[in-house]
N, C-alpha and C positions, 0 to 999 in steps of 0.2 A: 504494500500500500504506500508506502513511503518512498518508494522509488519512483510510482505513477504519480505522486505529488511533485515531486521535487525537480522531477528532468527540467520542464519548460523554466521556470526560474533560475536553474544552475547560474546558466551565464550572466543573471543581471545582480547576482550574489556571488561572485568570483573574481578575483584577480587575475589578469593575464589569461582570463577563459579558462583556466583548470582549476588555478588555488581557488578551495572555499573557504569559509571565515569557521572557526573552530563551531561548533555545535547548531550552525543553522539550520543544517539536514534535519538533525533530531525536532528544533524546535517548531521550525515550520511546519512539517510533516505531524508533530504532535497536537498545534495549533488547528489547523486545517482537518483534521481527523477532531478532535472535539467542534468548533465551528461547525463543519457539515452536521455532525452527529453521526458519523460512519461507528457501524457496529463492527466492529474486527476483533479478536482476542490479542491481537498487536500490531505495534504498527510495523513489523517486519512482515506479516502476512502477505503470500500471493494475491495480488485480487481475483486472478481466477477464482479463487474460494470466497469470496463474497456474494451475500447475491446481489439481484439487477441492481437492486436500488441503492446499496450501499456502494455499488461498482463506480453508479452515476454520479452520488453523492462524493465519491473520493477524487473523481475528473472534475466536478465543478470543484474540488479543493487545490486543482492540480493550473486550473486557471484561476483563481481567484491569490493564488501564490504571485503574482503579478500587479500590482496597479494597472489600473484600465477606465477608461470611458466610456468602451461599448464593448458587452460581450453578446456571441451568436449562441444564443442555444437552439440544436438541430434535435427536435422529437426528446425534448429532455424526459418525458416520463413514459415513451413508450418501453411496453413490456414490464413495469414495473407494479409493487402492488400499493395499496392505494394509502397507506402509512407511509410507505418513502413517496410518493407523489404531493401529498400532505408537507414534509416536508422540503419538498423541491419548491414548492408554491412558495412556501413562506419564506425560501432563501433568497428566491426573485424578488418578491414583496422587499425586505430588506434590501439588497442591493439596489431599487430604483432608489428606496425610501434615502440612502445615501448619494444618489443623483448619479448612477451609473443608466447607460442607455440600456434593457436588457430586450435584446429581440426575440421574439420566441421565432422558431417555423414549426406550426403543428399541424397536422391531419383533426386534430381533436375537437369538434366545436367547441362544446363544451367547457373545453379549458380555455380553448383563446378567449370566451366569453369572460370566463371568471379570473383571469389573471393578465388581461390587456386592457390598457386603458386605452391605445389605438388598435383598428384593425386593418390591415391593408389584404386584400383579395385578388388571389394570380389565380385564373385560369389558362393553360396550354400555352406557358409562358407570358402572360398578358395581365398589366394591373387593370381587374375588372371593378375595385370597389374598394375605398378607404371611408371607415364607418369609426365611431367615438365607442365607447363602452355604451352608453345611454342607446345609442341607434342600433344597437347590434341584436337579433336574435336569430334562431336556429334555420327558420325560413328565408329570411333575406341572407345570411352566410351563403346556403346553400345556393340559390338561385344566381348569385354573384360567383360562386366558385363550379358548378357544372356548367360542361362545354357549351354553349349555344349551338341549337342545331341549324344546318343552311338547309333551303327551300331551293 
């Protein structure tokens, strides 16, 4: 788990691109592992032996090791169950709530609903429809995001 943390940040905590600073590995890695709330019995653990959600939770620990103004999240809580999604939400919520940009891209209506405050709508590569939290529901998403038929 701690090595899925820690790669993307090496270099901007190192000297000369290789030296690190005596105990950053440990602290980050242990920091980032409570923050998410990742369940591991260590942080030396494989994350193949995680499940989904703690897998997801320990990659959003592995970019949030960084400063940033916009982060991409791609299907953040597919295939996971709905306690680590629970907490995926609230970890977005907080990072906007500190004025970070957090994009989601989901398939999910439902969640774009409940955790976007903007919605922007691509169909077949085409923006068909940018809608606020307040204009957005399940019928109008969908009608903005299936293909139009031609005649």
């Amino acid at each position: 788990v701690a090595e899925n943390i820690n790669i993307s940040a090496r270099g901007a905590h190192s000297a000369f691109g290789w030296l690190l600073r005596d105990g950053w590995e440990k602290g980050n890695a242990d920091g980032q592992i409570k923050a998410m709330k990742v369940k591991t019995p260590s942080a030396e653990q494989k994350i193949m032996y995680l499940s989904g959600g703690n897998q997801q939770k320990a990659i959003l620990g592995r970019w949030l090791s960084m400063p940033m103004k916009v982060l991409l999240l791609d299907e953040p809580t597919r295939g996971i169950d709905i306690g680590a999604k629970s907490e995926i939400y609230q970890i977005i919520h907080n990072l906007a709530a500190q004025g970070i940009a957090v994009i989601v891209v989901s398939s999910d209506l439902m969640e774009v609903m409940g955790i976007s405050d903007r919605i922007l709508v691509m169909s077949e590569g085409a923006l068909t429809g940018e809608l606020s939290r307040d204009q957005a529901d399940e019928a109008r998403l969908l009608q903005l995001a299936l293909p139009r038929t031609r005649a």
